[in-house]
Backbone bond lengths (Angstrom), bond angles and torsions (degrees), N, CA, C in turn:
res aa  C-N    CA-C-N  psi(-1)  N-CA   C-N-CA  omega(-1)  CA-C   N-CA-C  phi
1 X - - - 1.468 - - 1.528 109.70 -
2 X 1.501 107.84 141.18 1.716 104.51 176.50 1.096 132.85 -56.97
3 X 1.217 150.26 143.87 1.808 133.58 -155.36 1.366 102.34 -96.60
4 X 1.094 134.72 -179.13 0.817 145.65 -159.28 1.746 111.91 -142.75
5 X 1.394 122.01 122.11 1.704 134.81 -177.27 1.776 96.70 -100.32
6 X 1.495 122.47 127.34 1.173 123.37 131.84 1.516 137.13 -97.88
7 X 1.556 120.47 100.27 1.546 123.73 -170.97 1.417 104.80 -80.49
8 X 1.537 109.17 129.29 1.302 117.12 166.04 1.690 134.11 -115.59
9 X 1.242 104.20 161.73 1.412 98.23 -167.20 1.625 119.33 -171.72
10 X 1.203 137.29 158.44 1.521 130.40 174.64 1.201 122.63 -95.36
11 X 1.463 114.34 11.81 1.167 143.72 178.23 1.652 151.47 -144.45
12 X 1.209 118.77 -130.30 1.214 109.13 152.08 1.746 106.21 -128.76
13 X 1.214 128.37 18.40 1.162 141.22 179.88 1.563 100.84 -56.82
14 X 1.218 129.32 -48.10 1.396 159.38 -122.02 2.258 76.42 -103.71
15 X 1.141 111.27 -75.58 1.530 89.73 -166.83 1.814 122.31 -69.69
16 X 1.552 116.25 25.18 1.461 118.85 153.44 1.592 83.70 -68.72
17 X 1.281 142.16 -93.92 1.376 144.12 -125.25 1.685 98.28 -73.41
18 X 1.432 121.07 -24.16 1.784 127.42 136.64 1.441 107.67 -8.83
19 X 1.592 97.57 -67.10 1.778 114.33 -152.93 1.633 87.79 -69.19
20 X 1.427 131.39 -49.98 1.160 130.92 -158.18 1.717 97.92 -78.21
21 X 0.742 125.37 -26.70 1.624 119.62 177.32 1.340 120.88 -63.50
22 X 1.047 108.80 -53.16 1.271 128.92 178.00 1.511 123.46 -81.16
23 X 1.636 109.96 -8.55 1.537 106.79 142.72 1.553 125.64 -66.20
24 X 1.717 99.36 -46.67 1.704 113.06 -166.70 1.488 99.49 -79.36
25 X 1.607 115.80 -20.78 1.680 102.88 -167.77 2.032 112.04 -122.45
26 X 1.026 93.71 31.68 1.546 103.11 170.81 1.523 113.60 -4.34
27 X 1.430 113.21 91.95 1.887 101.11 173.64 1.496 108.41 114.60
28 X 1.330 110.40 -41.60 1.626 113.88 172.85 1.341 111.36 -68.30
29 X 1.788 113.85 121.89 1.314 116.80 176.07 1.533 118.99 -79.99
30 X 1.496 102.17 127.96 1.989 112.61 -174.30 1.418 89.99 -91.95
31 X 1.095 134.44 138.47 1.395 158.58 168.31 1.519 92.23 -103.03
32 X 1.555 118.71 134.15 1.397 109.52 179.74 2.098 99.14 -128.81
33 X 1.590 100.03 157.20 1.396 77.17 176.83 1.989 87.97 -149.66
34 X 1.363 106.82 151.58 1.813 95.95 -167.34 1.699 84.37 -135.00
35 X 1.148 127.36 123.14 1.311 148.60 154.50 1.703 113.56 -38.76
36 X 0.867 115.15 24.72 1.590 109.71 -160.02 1.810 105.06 -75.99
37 X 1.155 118.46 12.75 1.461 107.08 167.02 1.586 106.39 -81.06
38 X 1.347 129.60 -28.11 1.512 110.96 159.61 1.545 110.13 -119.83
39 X 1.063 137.41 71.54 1.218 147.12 141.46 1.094 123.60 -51.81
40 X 1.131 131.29 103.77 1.778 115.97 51.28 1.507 96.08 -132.79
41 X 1.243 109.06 132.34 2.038 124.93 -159.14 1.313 96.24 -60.69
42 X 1.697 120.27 -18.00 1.795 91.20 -169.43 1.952 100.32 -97.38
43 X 0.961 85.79 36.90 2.149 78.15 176.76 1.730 92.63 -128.95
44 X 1.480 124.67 5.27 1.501 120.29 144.33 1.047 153.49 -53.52
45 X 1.013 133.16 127.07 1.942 127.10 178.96 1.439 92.63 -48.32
46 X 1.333 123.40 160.09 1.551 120.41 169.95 1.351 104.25 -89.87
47 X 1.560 131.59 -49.60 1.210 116.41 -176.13 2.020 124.55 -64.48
48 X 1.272 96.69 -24.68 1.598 100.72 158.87 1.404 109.33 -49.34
49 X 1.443 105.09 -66.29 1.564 110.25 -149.91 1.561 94.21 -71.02
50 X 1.340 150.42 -48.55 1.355 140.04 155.18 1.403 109.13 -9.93
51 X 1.340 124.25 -67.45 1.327 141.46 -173.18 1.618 107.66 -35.95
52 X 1.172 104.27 -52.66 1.751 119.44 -136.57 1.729 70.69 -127.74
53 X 1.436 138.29 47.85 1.283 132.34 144.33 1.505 96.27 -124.31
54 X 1.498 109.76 -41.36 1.607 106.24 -169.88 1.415 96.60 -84.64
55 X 1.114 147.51 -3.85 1.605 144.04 140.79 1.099 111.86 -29.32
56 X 1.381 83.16 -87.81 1.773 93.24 -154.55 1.452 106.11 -66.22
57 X 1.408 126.91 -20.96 1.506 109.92 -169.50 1.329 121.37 -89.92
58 X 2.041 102.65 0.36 1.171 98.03 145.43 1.343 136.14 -88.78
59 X 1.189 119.40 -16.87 1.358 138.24 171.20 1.815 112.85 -51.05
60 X 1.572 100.60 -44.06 1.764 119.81 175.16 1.384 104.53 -81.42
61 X 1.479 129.77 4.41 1.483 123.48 -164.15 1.180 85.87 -94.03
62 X 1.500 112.24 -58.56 1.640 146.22 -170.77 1.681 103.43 -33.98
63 X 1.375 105.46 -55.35 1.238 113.46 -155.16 1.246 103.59 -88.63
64 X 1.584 141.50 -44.97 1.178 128.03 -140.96 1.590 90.57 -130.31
65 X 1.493 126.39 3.05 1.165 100.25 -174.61 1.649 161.71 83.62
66 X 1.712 98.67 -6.37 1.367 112.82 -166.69 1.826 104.82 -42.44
67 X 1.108 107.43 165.13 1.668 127.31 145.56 1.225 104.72 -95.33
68 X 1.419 145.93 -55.33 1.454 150.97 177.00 1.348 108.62 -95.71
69 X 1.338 127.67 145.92 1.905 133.96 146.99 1.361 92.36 -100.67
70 X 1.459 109.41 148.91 1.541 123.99 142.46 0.910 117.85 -111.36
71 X 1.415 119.37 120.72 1.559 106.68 -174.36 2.097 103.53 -90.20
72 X 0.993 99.81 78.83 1.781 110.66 -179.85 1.422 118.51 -43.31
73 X 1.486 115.80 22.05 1.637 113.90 -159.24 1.594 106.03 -137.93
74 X 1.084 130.66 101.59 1.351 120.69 179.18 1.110 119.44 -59.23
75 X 1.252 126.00 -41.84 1.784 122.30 157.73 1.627 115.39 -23.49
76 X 1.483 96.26 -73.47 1.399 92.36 -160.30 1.793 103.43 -83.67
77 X 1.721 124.38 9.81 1.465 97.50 -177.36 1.395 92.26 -98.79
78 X 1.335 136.72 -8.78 1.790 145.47 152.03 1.151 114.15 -31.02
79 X 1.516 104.11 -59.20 1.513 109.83 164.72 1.120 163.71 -136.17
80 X 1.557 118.66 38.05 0.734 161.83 -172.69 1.745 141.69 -119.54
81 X 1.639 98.39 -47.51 0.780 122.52 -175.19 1.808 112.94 -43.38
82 X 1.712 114.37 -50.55 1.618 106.50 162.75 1.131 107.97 -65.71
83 X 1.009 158.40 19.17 1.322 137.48 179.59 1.494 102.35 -110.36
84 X 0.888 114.49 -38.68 1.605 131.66 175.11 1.598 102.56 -58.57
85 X 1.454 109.58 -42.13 1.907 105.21 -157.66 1.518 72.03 -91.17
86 X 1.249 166.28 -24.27 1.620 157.26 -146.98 1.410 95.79 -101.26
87 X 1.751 126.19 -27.28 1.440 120.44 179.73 1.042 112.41 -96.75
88 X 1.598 128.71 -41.82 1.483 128.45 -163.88 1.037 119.27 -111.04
89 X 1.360 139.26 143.11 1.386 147.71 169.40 1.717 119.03 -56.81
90 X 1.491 114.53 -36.44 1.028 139.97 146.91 1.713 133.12 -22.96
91 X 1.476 102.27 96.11 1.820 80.02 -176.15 1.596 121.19 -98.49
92 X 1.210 87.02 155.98 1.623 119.58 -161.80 1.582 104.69 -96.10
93 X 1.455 112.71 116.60 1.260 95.72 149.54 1.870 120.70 -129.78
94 X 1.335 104.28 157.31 1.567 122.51 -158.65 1.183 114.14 -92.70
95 X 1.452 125.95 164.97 1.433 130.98 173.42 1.618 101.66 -113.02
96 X 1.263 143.86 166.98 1.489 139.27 175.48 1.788 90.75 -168.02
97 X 1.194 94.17 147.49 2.002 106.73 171.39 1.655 104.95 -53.59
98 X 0.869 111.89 136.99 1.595 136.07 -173.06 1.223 89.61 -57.48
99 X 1.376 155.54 6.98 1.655 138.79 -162.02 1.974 104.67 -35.90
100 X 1.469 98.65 -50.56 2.007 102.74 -166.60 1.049 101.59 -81.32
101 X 1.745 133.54 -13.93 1.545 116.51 169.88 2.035 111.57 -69.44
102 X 1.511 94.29 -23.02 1.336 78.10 -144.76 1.438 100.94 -84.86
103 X 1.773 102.52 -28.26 1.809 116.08 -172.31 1.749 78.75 -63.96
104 X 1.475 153.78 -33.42 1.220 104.76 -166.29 1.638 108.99 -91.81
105 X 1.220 115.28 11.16 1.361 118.01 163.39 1.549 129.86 -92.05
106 X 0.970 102.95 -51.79 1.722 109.66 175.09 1.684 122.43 -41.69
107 X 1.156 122.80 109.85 1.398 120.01 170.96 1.555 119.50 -83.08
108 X 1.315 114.47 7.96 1.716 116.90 -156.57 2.141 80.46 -109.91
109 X 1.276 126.96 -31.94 0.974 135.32 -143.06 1.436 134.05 54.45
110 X 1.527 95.95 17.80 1.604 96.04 -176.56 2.110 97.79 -117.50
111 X 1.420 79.77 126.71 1.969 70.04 -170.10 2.104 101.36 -122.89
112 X 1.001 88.12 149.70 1.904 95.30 -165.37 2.249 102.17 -113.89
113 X 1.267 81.28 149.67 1.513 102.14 -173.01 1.593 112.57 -118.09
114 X 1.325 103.78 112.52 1.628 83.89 170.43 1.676 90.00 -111.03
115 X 1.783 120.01 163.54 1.681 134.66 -150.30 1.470 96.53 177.99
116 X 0.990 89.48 -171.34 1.739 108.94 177.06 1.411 106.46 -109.10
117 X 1.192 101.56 171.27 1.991 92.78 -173.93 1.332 110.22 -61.61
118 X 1.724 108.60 -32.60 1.703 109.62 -165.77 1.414 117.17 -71.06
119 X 1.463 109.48 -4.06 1.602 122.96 -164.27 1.683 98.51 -71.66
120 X 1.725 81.70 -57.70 1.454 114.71 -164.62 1.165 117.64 -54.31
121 X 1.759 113.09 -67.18 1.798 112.86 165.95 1.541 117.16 -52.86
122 X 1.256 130.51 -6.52 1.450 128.95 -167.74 1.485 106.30 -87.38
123 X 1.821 133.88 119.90 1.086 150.87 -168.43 1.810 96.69 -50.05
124 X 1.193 132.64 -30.59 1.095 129.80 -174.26 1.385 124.09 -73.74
125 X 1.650 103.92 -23.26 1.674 98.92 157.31 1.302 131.36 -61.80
126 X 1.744 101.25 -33.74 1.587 98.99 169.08 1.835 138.53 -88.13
127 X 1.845 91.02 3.22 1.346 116.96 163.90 1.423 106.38 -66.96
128 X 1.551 114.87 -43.84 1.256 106.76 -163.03 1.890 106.76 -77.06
129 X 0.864 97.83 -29.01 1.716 107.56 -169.93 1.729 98.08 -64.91
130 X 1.198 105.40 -73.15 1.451 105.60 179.68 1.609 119.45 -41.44
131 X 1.039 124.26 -25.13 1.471 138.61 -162.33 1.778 90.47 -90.87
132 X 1.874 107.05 -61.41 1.778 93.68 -160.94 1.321 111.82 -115.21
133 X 1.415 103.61 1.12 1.697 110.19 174.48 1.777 119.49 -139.79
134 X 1.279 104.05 39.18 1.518 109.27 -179.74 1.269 120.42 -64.18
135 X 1.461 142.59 17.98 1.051 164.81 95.51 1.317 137.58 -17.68
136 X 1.842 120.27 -45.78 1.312 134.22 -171.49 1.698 97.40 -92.13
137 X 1.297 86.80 175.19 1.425 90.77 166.68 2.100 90.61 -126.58
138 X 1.301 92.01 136.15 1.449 100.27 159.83 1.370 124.47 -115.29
139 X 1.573 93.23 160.42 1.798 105.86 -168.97 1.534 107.46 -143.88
140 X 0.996 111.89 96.10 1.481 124.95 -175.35 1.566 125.14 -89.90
141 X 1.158 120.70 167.29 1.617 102.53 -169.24 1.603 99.97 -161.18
142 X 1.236 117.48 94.61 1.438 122.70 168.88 1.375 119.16 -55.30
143 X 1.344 129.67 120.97 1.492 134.16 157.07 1.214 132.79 -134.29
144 X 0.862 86.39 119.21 1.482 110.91 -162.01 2.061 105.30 -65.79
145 X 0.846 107.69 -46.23 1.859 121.81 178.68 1.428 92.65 -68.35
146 X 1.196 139.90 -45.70 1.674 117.34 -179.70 1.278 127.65 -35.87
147 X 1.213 119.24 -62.24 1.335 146.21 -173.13 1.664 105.81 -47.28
148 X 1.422 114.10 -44.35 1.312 121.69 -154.42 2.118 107.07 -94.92
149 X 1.675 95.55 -21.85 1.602 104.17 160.14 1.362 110.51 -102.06
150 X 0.843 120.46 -1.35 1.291 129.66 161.34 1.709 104.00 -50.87
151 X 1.527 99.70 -72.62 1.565 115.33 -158.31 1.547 94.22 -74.38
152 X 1.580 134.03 -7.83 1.434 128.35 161.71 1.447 133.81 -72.42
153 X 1.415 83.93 -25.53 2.199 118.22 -171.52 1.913 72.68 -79.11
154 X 1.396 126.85 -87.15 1.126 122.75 -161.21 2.119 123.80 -38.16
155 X 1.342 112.53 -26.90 0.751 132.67 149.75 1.806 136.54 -38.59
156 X 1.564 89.90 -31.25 1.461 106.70 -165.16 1.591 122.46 82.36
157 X 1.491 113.37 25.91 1.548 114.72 166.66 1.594 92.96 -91.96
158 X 1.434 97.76 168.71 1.366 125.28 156.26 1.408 117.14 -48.01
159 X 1.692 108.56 141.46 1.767 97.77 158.57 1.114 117.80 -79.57
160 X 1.212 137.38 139.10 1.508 142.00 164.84 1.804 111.38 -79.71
161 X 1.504 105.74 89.39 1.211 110.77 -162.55 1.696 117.56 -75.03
162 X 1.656 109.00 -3.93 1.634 114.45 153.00 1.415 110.73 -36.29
163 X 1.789 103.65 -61.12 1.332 121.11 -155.68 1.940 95.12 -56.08
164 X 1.245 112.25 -65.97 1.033 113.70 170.57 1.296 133.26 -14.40
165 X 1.299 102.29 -87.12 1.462 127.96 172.83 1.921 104.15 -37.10
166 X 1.054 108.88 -71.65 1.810 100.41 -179.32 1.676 111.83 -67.03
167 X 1.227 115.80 -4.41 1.825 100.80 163.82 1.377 94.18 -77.32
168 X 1.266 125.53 -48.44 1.620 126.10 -144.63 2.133 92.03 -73.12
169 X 1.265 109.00 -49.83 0.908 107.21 175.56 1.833 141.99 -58.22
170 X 1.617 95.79 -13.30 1.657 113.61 143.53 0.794 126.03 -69.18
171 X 1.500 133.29 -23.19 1.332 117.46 -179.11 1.648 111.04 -97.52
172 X 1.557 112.65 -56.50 1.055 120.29 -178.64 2.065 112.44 -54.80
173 X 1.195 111.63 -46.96 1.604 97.46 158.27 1.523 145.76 -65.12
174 X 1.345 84.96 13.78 1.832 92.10 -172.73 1.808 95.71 -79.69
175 X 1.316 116.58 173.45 1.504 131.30 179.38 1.776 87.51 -50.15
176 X 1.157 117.20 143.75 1.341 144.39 -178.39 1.746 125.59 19.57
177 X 1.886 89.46 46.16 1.591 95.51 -169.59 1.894 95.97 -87.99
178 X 0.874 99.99 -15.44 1.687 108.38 164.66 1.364 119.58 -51.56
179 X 1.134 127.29 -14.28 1.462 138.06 162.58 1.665 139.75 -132.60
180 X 1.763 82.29 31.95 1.818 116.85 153.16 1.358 108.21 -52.61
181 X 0.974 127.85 133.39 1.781 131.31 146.16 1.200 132.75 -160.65
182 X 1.676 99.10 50.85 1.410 142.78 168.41 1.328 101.91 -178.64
183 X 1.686 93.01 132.74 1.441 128.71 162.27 1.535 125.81 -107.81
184 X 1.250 117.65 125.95 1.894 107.50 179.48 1.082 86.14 -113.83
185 X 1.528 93.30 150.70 1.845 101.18 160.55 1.479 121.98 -95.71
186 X 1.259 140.63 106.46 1.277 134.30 -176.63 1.837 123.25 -102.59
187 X 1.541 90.73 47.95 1.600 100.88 179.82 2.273 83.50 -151.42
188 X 1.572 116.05 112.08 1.423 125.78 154.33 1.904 101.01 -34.40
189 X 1.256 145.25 -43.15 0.973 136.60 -135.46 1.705 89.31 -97.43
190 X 1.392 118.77 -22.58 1.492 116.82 179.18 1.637 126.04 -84.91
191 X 1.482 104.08 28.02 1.142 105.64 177.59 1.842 112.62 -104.09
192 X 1.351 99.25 6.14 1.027 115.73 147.93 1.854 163.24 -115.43
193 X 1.886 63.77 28.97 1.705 86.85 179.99 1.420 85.00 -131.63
194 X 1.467 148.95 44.20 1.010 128.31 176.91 1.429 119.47 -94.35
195 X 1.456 112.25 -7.37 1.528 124.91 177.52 1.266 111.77 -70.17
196 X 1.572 108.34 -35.93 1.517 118.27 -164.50 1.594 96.45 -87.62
197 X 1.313 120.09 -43.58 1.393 99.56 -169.62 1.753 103.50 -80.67
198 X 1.148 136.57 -2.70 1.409 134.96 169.59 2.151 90.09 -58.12
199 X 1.168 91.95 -79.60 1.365 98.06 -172.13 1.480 126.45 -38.17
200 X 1.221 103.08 -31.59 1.808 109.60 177.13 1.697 113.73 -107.68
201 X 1.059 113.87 7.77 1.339 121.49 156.21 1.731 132.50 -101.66
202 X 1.495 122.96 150.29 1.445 112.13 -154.32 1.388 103.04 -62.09
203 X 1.140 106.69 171.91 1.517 131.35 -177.32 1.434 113.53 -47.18
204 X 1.363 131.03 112.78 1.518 118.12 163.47 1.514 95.34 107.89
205 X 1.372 134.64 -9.35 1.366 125.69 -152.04 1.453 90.73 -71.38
206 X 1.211 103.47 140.12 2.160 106.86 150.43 1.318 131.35 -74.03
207 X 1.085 130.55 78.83 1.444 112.52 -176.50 1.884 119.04 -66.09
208 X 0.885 141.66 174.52 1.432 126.75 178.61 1.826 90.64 -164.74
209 X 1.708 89.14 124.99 1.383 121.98 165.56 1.557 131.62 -105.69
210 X 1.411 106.49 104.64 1.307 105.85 -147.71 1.980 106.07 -83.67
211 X 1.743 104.88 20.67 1.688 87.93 177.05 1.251 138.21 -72.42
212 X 1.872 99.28 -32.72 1.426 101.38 157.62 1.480 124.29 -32.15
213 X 1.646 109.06 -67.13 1.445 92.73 175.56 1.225 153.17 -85.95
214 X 1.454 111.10 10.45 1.301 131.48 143.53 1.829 101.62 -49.90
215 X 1.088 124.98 -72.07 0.947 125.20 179.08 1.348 135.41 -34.04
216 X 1.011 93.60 -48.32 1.991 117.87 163.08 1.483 112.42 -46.42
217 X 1.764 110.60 -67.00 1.189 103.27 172.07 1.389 138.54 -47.44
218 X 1.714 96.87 -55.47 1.523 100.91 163.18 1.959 131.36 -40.15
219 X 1.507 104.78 -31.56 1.294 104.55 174.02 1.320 103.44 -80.23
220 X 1.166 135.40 -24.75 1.795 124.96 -176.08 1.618 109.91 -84.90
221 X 1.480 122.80 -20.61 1.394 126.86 -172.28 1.839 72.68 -91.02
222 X 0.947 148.68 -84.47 1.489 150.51 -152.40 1.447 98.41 -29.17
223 X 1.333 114.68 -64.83 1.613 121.38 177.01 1.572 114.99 -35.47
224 X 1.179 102.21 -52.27 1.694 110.14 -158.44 1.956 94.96 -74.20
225 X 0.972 113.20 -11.90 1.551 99.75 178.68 1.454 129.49 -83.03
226 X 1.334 109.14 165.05 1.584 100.55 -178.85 1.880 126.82 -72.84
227 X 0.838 145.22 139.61 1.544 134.11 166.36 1.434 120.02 -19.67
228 X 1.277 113.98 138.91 1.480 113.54 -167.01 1.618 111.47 -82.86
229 X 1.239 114.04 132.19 1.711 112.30 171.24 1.394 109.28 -57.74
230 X 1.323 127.13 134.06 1.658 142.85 128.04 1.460 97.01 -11.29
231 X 1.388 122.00 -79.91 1.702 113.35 -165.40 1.400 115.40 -41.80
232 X 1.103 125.99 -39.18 1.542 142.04 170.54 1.260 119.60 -48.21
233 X 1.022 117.32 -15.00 1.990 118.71 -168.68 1.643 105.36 -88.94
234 X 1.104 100.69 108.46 1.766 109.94 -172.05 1.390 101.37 -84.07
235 X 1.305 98.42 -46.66 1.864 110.96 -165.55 1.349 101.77 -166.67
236 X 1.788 106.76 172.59 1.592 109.01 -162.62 1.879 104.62 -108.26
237 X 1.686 90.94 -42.61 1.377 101.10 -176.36 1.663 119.12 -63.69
238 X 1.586 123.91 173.67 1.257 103.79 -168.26 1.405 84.06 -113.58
239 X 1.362 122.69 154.78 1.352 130.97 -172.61 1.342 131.60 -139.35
240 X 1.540 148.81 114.46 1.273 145.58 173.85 1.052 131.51 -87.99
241 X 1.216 120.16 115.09 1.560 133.30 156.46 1.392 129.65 -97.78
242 X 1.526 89.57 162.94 1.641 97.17 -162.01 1.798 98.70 -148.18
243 X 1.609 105.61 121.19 1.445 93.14 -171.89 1.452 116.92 -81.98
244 X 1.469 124.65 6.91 1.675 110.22 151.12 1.510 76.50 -139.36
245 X 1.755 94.94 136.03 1.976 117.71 166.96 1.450 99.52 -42.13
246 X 1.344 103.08 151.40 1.319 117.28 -162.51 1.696 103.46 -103.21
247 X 0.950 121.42 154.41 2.056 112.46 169.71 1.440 122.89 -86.79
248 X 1.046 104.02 177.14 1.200 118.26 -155.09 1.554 110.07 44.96
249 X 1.457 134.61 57.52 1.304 131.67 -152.14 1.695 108.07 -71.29
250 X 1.527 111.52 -22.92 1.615 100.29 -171.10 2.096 91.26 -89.80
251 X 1.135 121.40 -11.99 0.883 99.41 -173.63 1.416 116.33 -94.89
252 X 1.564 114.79 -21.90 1.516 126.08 138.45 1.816 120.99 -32.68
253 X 1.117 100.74 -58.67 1.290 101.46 173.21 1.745 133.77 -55.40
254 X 1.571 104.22 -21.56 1.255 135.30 -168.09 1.763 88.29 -65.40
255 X 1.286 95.50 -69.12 1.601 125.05 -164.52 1.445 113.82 -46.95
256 X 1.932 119.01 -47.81 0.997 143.72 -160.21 1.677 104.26 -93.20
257 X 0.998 123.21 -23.93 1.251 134.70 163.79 1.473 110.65 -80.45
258 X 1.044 158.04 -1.39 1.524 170.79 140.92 1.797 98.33 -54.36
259 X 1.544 107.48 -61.17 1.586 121.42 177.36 1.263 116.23 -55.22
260 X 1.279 130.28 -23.82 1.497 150.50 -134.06 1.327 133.05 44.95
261 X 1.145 121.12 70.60 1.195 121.62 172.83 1.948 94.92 -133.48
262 X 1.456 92.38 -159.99 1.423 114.34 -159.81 1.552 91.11 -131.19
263 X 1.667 116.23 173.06 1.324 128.06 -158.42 1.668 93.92 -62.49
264 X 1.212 118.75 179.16 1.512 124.57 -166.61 1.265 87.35 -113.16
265 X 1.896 99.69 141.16 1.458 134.58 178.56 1.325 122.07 -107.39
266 X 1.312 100.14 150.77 2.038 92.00 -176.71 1.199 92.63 -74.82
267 X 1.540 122.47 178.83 1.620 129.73 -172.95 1.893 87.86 -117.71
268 X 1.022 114.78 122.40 1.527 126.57 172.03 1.617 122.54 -152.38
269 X 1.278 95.11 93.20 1.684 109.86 -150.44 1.842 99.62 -55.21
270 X 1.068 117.19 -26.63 1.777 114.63 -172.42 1.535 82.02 -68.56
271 X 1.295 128.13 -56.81 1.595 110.13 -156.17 1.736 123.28 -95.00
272 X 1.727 103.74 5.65 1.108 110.08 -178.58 1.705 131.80 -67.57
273 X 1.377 78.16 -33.35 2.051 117.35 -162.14 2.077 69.85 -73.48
274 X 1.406 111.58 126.81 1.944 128.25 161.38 1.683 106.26 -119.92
């Protein structure tokens, strides 16, 4: 029987790496599920949001069955992610800021991050640097307003290229952002502003979107598993939830139907399990 992917996320950040799955995994159904009753994960306590990740994703294990989780959210695979592999038998795979894609790209050695603030203040960005780019210098730039036109762009509004323009302009004006030439994105939800920040960033810049290889992994952990049980088959179709309905719902629906799915469902684990 075909296995089954559950992508997760606090948003809609989570179905860019959708788009990437479903290039690399032709036929495998992504079950998607977006936390949006406290949105947006980086204005969380961390030890809450730990809490109420290893909850609910057992609650979504329960119900829908995955062979794989993705956890589609750099927030919560920062922190969370052990806590999840310490509860579930289930493997998990994570998203994290490109730091080692980009140090092996950058010739300036100075490589730039755009994230959410929580990415940014979190000791693990500078775990990652020291670990795959102790060489570069990085310059990161929390914004908080991306994320939230982000989820409007996904919608099918316009970008508001103000908004743009003054994130990009935090980063690139900081002390020696003049000799960026690589950008990661360390927020899932910015893979849909990546057109706009190509365009409003200097000439030549690299931006680098790390869903493909989220994606990648997920197809090599998919491989290595055993055949899926018959008892396991909840349902055929692939389906999204969201634990508070999302707005603009028909125009959500517009969007989510492009991904393949169907209009968006509340997440209610007694009635999920068919």
């Amino acid at each position: 029987m075909t296995q089954r992917i559950l992508a997760f996320d606090s948003g809609i950040g989570g179905f860019g790496i959708v788009r990437a799955l479903r290039a690399r995994l032709p036929g495998i159904p992504v079950d998607y599920l977006a936390d949006t009753a406290i949105y947006p994960y980086g204005e969380q306590e961390d030890a809450t949001l730990i809490a109420r990740v290893v909850t609910l994703m057992g609650e979504a294990i329960a119900s829908l069955a995955p062979d794989l989780v993705v956890i589609a959210c750099n927030t919560a695979s920062t922190l969370a992610l052990g806590a999840l592999r310490d509860r579930y038998a289930i493997p998990f795979v994570g998203c994290v800021p490109p730091i080692k894609w980009a140090a092996q790209l950058s010739r300036t050695r100075t490589i730039g991050l755009l994230a959410t603030r929580a990415t940014v203040r979190r000791p693990y960005l500078r775990a990652l640097q020291q670990r795959y780019a102790p060489d570069c210098t990085l310059l990161a730039h929390g914004a908080r307003g991306l994320a939230d036109l982000a989820e409007r762009v996904f919608r099918g509004h316009a970008v508001a290229p103000d908004i743009v323009q003054r994130e990009l302009a935090a980063l690139f004006e900081q002390p020696g952002g003049d000799r960026i030439d690589v950008v990661g994105i360390g927020c899932t939800h910015y893979t849909f502003l990546m057109d706009a920040f190509r365009a409003a960033s200097p000439p030549g810049m690299i931006w680098l979107d790390p869903a493909d290889a989220v994606a990648r992994q997920a197809a090599t952990v998919l491989r290595g598993l055993p055949p899926r049980s018959e008892a396991l088959r909840h349902h055929d179709r692939d389906r999204a939830f969201f634990t508070a309905m999302p707005a603009e719902p028909m125009r959500m629906t517009t969007a989510m139907v492009a991904l393949g799915y169907g209009a968006p469902a509340l997440f209610a684990p007694a009635i999920t399990a068919i």
